[in-house]
MARLO-654023 format. One record per residue: x negated, y, z of N, C-alpha, C, O in turn. Coordinates in steps of 0.1 Angstrom, whole numbers. Atoms other than C-alpha are relative to their C-alpha. Layout:
N
n_px;n_py;n_pz;ca_px;ca_py;ca_pz;c_px;c_py;c_pz;o_px;o_py;o_pz
X;Y;Z;X;Y;Z;X;Y;Z;X;Y;Z $
...
***
This chain:
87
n_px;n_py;n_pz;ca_px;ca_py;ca_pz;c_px;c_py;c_pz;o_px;o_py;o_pz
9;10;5;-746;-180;178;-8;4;-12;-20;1;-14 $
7;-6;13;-755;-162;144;-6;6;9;-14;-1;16 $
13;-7;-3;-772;-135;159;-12;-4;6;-22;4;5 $
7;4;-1;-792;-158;178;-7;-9;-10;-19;-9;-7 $
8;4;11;-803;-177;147;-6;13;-6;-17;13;-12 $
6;-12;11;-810;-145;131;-15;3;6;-26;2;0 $
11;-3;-10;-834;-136;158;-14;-7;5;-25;-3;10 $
8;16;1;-849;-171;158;-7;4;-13;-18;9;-13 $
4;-5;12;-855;-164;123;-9;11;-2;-21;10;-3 $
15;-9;-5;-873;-132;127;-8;0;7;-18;7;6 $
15;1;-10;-894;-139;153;-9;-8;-2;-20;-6;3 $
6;11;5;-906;-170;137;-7;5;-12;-19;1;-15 $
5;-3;13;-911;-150;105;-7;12;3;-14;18;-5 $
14;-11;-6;-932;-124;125;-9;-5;2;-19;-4;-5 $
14;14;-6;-955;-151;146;-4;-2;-11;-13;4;-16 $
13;7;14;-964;-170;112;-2;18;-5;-14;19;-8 $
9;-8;8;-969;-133;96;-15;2;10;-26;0;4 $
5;1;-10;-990;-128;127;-17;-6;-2;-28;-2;-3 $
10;9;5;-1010;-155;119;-2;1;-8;-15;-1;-8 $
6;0;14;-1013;-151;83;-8;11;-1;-18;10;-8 $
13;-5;0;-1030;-121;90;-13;-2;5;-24;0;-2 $
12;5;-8;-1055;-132;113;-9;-5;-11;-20;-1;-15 $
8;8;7;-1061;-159;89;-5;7;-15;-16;7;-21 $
10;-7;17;-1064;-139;54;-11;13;3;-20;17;-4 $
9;-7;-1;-1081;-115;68;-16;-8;4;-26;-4;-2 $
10;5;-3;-1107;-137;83;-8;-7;-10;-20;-7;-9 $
4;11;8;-1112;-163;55;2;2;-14;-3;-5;-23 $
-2;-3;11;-1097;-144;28;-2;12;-9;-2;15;-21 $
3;-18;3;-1104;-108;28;-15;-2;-3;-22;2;-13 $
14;2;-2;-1138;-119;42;-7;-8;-5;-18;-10;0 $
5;10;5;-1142;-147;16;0;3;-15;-8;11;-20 $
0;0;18;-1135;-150;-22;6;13;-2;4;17;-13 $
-7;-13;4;-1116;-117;-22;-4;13;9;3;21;14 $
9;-13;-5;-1145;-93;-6;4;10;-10;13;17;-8 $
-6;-4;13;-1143;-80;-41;10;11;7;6;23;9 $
-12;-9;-3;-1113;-63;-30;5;6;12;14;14;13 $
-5;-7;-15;-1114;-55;7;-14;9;5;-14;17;14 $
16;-4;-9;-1153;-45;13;3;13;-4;-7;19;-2 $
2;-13;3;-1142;-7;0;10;5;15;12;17;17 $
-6;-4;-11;-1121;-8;34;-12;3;11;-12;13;18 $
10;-4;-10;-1154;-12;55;-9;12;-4;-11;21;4 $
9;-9;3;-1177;9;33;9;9;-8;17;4;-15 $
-10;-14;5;-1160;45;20;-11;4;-5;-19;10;1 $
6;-6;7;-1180;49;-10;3;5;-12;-5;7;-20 $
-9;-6;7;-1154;62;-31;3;14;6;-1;18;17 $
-4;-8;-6;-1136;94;-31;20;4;-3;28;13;-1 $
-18;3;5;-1098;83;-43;4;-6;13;-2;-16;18 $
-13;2;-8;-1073;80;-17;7;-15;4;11;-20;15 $
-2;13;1;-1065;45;-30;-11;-12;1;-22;-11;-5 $
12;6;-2;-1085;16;-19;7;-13;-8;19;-16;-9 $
-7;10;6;-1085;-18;-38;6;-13;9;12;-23;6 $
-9;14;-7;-1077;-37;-5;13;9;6;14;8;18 $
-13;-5;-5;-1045;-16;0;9;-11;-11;22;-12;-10 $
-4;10;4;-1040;-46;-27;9;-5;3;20;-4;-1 $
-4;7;-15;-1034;-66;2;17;4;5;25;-4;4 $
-12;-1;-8;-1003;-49;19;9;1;-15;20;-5;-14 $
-7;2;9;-988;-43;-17;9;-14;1;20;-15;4 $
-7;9;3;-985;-77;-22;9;-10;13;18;-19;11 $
-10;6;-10;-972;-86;17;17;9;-6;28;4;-9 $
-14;-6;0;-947;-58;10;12;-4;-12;24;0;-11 $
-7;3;11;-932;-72;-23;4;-14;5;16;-17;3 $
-2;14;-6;-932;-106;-6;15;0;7;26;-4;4 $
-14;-6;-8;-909;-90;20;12;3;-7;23;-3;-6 $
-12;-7;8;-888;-72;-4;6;-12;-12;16;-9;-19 $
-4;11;10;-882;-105;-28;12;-9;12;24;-11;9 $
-7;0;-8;-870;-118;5;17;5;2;28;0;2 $
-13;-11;0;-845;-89;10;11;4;-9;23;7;-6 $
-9;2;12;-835;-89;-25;5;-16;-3;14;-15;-12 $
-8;9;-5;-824;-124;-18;10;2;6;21;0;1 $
-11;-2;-10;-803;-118;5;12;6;-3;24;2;-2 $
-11;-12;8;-783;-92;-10;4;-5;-13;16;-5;-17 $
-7;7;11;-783;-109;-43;5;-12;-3;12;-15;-12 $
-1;17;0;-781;-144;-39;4;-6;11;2;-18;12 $
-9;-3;-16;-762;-139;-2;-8;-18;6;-2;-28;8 $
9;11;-5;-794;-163;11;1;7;14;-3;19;13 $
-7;-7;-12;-784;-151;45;-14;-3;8;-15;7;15 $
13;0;-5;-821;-162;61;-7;14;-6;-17;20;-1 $
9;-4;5;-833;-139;38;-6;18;3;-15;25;-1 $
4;-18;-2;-829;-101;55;-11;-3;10;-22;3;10 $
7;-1;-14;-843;-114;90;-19;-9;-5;-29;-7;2 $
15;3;4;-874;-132;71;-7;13;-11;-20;13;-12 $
8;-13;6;-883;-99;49;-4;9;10;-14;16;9 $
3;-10;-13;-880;-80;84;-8;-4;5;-16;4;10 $
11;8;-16;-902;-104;104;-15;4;-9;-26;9;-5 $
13;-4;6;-927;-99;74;-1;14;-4;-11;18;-9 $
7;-11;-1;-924;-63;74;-2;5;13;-8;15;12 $
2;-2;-9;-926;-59;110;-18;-5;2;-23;-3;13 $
***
């Protein structure tokens, strides 16, 4: 029965990531925070780093706050919702 909650748990926490991209990308990338994503469409730089690689920084810290829950604060949702959001 755990492992089926676990699984419930990430796949739930995949779908909404899922969605949350659709949606920040569409309304958020492409809204108040162009600023920071239009050097993804137009390459008129010559550095390696772009300022919408922003963007996955802050999914990936998201994740990993998650993970470090889990482990430190034995929040037991917390490995299979950092996975679903790094998957």
């Amino acid at each position: 029965m755990e492992i089926l909650l676990w699984v419930l748990v990430l796949s739930i926490s995949f779908s909404s990531m899922e969605f949350m991209a659709w949606f920040s990308h569409k309304y958020i990338m492409h809204g108040f925070l162009w600023v920071l994503h239009k050097d993804h469409h137009k390459k008129n730089h010559k550095s390696w780093f772009e300022r919408n690689d922003l963007f996955f920084i802050f999914y990936a810290i998201v994740s990993a706050v998650f993970m470090l829950m889990w482990g430190e604060y034995n929040f037991w949702p917390g490995l299979p919702i950092g996975i679903g959001i790094f998957c």
